[in-house]
N, C-alpha and C positions, 0 to 999 in steps of 0.2 A: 483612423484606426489608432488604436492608445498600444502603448509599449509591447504590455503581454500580448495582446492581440496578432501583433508585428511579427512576434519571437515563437509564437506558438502554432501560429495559424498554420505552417507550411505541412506538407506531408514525411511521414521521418519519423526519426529520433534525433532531436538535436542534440544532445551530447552523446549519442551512442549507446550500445547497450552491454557497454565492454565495464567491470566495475574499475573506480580509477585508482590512481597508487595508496592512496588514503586507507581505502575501504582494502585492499589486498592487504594491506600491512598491516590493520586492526580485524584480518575477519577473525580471529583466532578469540575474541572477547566475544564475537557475537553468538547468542545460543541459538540451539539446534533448531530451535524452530524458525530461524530464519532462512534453512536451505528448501528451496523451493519442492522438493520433493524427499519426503521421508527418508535418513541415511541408515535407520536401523529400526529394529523392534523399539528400543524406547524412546523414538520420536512419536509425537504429539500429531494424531492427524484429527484434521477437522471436519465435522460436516455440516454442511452451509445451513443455517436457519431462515436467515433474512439476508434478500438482497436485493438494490432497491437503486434506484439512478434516475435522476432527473433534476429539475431546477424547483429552487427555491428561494424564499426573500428574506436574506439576515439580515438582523439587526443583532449583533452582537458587541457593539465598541466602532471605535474608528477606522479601525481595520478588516470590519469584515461586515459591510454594511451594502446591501444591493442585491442586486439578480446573482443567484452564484449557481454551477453547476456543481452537481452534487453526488457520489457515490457511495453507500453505506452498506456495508456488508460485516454478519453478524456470525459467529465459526462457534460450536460446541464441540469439544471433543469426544472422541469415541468412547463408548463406553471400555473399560480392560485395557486403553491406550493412555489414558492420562497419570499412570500409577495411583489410583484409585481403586 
């Protein structure tokens, strides 16, 4: 079993789902549409287009070349929600 494999495989969250000192001291730059649930009227909510999960075979460079699991999800915003 290779590294990731080792480190990933278990059941969990291995670093927790707590955000760490980093991410509390800079939330203040991140925009609103990084809070997981809309905090006002002019948040941006999305509605899912495409969503799509399984495996696939990159060939992309040297780092991303093999069997890879894969997750792709594709968000439009509402229509009168995106200041449009």
């Amino acid at each position: 079993m290779n590294f990731r494999d080792q480190n990933f495989s278990v059941a969990g969250y291995k670093y927790g789902t707590a955000p760490n000192a980093f991410l509390v001291q800079q939330a203040h730059r991140l925009p609103a549409a990084w809070t997981p649930v809309p905090a006002s009227a002019d948040a941006v909510v999305l509605t899912e287009v495409l969503a799509w999960e399984g495996e696939i075979l990159l060939d992309e460079g040297p780092g991303h070349q093999g069997l890879a699991h894969v997750t792709r999800w594709l968000g439009q915003a509402q229509a009168g929600r995106d200041g449009a």
